[in-house]
Structure formats: C-alpha cells, structure tokens
C-alpha angles and dihedrals in degrees: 000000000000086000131186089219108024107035104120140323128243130201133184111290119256100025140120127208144127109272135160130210118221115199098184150033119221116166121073102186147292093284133052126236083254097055097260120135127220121244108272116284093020135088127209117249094204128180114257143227122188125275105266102015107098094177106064140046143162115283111203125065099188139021127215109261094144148109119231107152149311094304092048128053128144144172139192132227136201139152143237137183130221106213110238113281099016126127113212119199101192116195092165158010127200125206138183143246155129137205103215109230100024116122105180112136087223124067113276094204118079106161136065128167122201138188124173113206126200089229144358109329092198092070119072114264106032120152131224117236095183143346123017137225096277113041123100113233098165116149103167145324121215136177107276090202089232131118114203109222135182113241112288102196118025132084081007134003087232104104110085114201118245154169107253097089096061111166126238122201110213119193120209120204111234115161105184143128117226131172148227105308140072126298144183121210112199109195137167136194137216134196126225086255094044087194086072096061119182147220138245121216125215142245108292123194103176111241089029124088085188139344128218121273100027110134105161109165144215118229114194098196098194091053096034093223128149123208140165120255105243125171106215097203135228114297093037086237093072123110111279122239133204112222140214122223113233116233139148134227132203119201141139112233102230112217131094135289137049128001113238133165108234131174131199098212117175100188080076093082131201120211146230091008125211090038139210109180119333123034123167129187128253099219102186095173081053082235105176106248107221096188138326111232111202114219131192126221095278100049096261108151096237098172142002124209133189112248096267139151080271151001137234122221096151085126101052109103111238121290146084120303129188105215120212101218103209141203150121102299110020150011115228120189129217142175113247119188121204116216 
C-alpha cells in the first residue's frame, strides 16, 4: 500500500491534535451503476470496473481475514506510513466486513486480533511493534450503512444489488505510540459463531478496478503461506489487480502548537495521481470545498487554490505534496505526487 493515493498523511510540524488515518474508501453512492437505490440511510459499496471499459470488472466482494476453526484460519495484511518526525499516539483502529446472509441488527463479528509490524510480515525476520496473533482487542463493532454488491451493470447487467452483504465496522483497541517509518498491520476478524466466518471487502474508488502500488496481502495461518491479494476480474480473462485493504486509524499527533481536527479520509480521492498538470477531487459526501492548500514535505505552505472542478499545479516542481482539503466544516488531508 504504497499507494499513490493513500501512502501517509502529513500535517503541519510541531503540532498535536486527534486525527484518524483512513487507508481505504469503501462506498460508492446511494445508486447503483444499474439505477437502483440503496435502502434509506445506506450506500452501496459495489465492485468496480474502470471508467470506460464496459467489458471487464473486479470479481471478488470480499477476501478471507477470519477465523473459522481450526482448519481455517486467515489474516490480512496492509501498510502505512508515519511521515518523518511525527509522533503518532494511536488509541484505535477501525476494519471492515460483512457476513453475507446474516441479518442480525448487531454486529456478528466480536473479535479482532491485531499486530503492527515494522515492516512486511510476510518476509522472515519481521518485528512486532505492538499486539500479536491471539489476543482479543475488540472495542466495538457498528453498522457501517453500507451493502457490498457485485458489479450490476458491467460486464452484464446480471447481478442485481442487494442487501445480503451489509458492512460491519469493527474497532480494535491499540493503544500504542509509533514513530516516523513504514508499518504493516496484519489483522483478522471472528464472528460470534466462528463456523460462519466472514469476508472483508476491499478497497473500492468508484471508476477504478486498482490503483498502483496496493499490495495488500493474505496470511493462512494453518498453512503459514503468504500470498498477494489479487482480484482476477470478470470474465476471468480480464487484467488482474492487486488490491488494498480499507482501515482507519485514530491517533493524536504529539508535538507543540495549536490543536486542530483533521481526518485522513481517503474516499476523498486525488487524480490523476501522480499529476502533471491538471488533478481534481472525487467528493463523494458533495462537501463544499472552500480551498486546497498544497503543502511540502515540511509543512511549508508552497500554494493555495479556490475550491473548483480542478486544480492547476503545472507550475510545482516534482515531488511529493500533502493537500488540506478544506471546508466548513472540516479539513481532510490528502498525498499529492508531482510528476
């Protein structure tokens, strides 16, 4: 999760405030590619196909991250990076799944196990920073008011959207304090009837079936295998994609200065990304964004835009940027690469 979009978030040096870090988009709206509207209150999270391409789509709805039994047992794995000299005081972090059929109005799902590596668990000789594979951290697990749905409109209009997919968000304890670097947290899920298992969807941008740079991974623990999530595509002679895995992390970032509520909010996408010339901003939530202030790697303050359809930076010299997405009632933040 490198990601071109996702990799880390920056705010401005010498500062402390409540943050989170949101590694992952899920909804994609309140109707469907095929004109169907979600129940009241919900959105759809629906597989995706690129924009343009009417012939393919992602496959798979949901990964195994869960624990079953004793034959099956299965973790995820991402990565995020802590911008140099930042201090992050993390309290929680938030994933995502759904148990297709259930229709219990509480969370099935009341355990979740986390470990946070300080580099790829998948390669010998990575170290815990905090957690392990066993112990329970679950906090609390609430209705995302989401329904994850295959794609209904693309490569067939055949897949009606439903309700049987509703997502749960499920909130690990993790009180640590990490800094500056690149980490993996591996993490797994059970239900309160372990035998049902459950699945965890990945992260969806509408228009996009993938984006460079995700590498989320699959851990079997029984067999002690390692292997890449890759969405194969529908028809199965579409392009594969590798896919990231969505989760959100709360922290305060420990320094001086002011107090300010930030939120690292990846549904509020960047592209292209990286940029030459020319990015705009999927809004999904339609915030009005007041201005974009463009930010180096410092936190110097190098160029301020009007909220628009799309924004200018022809004249940024190459590099990586964090944006403050700004508005009335929020900042998001945001990783801009310069081309």
């Amino acid at each position: 999760m490198r990601k071109t979009l996702f990799i880390a978030i920056l705010l401005i040096a010498n500062s402390t405030f409540a943050q989170t870090f949101n590694n992952g988009g899920l909804s994609t709206g309140a109707t469907a590619k095929s004109g169907t509207a979600a129940p009241a209150g919900y959105t759809w999270s629906e597989v995706q196909n690129n924009t343009g391409n009417t012939t393919e789509s992602n496959t798979s709805a949901g990964y195994g991250g869960t624990f079953s039994s004793a034959a099956a047992s299965f973790f995820i794995a991402d990565d995020f990076t802590i911008p140099t000299g930042q201090i992050w005081n993390i309290t929680a972090i938030d994933f995502f799944a759904y148990q297709t059929g259930y229709t219990g109005l509480t969370s099935p799902f009341n355990t979740v196990r986390v470990n946070i590596f300080s580099s790829d668990p998948s390669v010998t000789g990575a170290v815990s920073v905090f957690g392990n594979d066993t112990t329970n951290r679950f906090s609390a697990s609430v209705d995302a008011n989401m329904y994850r749905i295959f794609n209904s409109q693309v490569p067939t209009a055949s897949s009606l959207p439903g309700t049987t997919r509703r997502i749960w968000k499920t909130t690990a304890s993790t009180p640590v304090t990490l800094t500056g670097g690149t980490y993996w947290v591996k993490y797994q899920l059970q239900n309160v009837t372990a035998a049902n298992a459950g699945f965890l969807p990945a992260v969806t941008i509408p228009g996009t079936r993938g984006l460079a740079g995700w590498n989320a991974k699959q851990n079997d623990a029984i067999g002690g295998t390692w292997i890449p999530l890759i969405d194969d595509g529908n028809p199965a002679t579409a392009q594969d994609y590798p896919m990231d895995m969505p989760f959100i992390i709360t922290f305060t970032n420990t320094g001086l200065g002011t107090k300010e509520v930030m939120q690292y909010d990846n549904r509020m996408q960047v592209y292209p990304n990286p940029v030459k010339d020319v990015f705009k901003i999927n809004n999904p939530e339609k915030i009005k964004i007041t201005e974009v202030e463009i930010l180096d790697m410092s936190g110097k303050i190098v160029k301020t835009l009007k909220g628009s359809e799309e924004y200018n930076v022809s004249d940024l010299v190459k590099g990586n940027y964090i944006l403050k997405i700004k508005s009335s009632e929020l900042t998001k933040i945001a990783k801009l690469i310069k081309q």
